[in-house]
C-alpha positions in Angstrom: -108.3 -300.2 -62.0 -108.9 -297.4 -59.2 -111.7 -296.3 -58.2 -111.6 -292.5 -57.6 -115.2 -291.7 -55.5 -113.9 -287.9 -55.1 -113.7 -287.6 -58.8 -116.5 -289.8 -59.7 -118.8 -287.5 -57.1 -117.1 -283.7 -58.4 -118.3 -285.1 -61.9 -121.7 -285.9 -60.9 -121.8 -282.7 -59.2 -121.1 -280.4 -62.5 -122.7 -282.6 -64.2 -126.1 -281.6 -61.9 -124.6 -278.0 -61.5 -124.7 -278.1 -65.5 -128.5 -279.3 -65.4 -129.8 -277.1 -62.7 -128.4 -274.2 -64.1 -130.0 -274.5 -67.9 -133.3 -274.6 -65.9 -132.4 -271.8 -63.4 -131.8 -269.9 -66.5 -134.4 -270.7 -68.8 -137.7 -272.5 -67.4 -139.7 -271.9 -70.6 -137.4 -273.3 -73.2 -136.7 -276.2 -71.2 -140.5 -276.4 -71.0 -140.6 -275.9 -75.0 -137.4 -278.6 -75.2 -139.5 -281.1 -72.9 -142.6 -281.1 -75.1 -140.6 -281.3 -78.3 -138.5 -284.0 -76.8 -141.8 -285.9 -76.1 -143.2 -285.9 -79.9 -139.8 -287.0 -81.3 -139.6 -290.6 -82.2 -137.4 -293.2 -79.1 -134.9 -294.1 -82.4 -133.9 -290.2 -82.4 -133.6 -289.8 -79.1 -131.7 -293.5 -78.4 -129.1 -291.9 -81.3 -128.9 -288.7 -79.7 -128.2 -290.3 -76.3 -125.6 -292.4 -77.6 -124.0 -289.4 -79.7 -124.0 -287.6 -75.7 -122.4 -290.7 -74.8 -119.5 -290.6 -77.0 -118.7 -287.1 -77.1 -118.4 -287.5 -73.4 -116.6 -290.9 -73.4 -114.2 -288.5 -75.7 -114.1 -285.9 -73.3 -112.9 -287.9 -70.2 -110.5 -290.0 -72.8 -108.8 -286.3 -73.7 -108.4 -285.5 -69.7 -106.9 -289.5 -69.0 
């Protein structure tokens, strides 16, 4: 298997570009989200992680 650094970085860029702008766009909600992510229990958020994971594991499987 390959390695492909340029592709690996351009993904970790949008990926930041992605982040950076939700915040740029809307501080307060992502204040709101951030306090509500904080009372939720770690099961929920462990599932919800691992749903993010797959749907982006699908993502990158649709694009190979």
């Amino acid at each position: 298997m390959h390695l492909d650094l340029p592709l690996l970085l351009r993904a970790a860029g949008l990926a930041l570009v992605f982040e950076g702008l939700v915040w740029a766009l809307a501080p307060g909600g992502m204040r709101r989200a951030m306090r509500r992510l904080l009372r939720e229990p770690d099961a929920a958020l462990r599932g919800a992680g691992l749903a993010a994971m797959a749907a982006g594991l699908f993502l990158v499987w649709l694009g190979a």
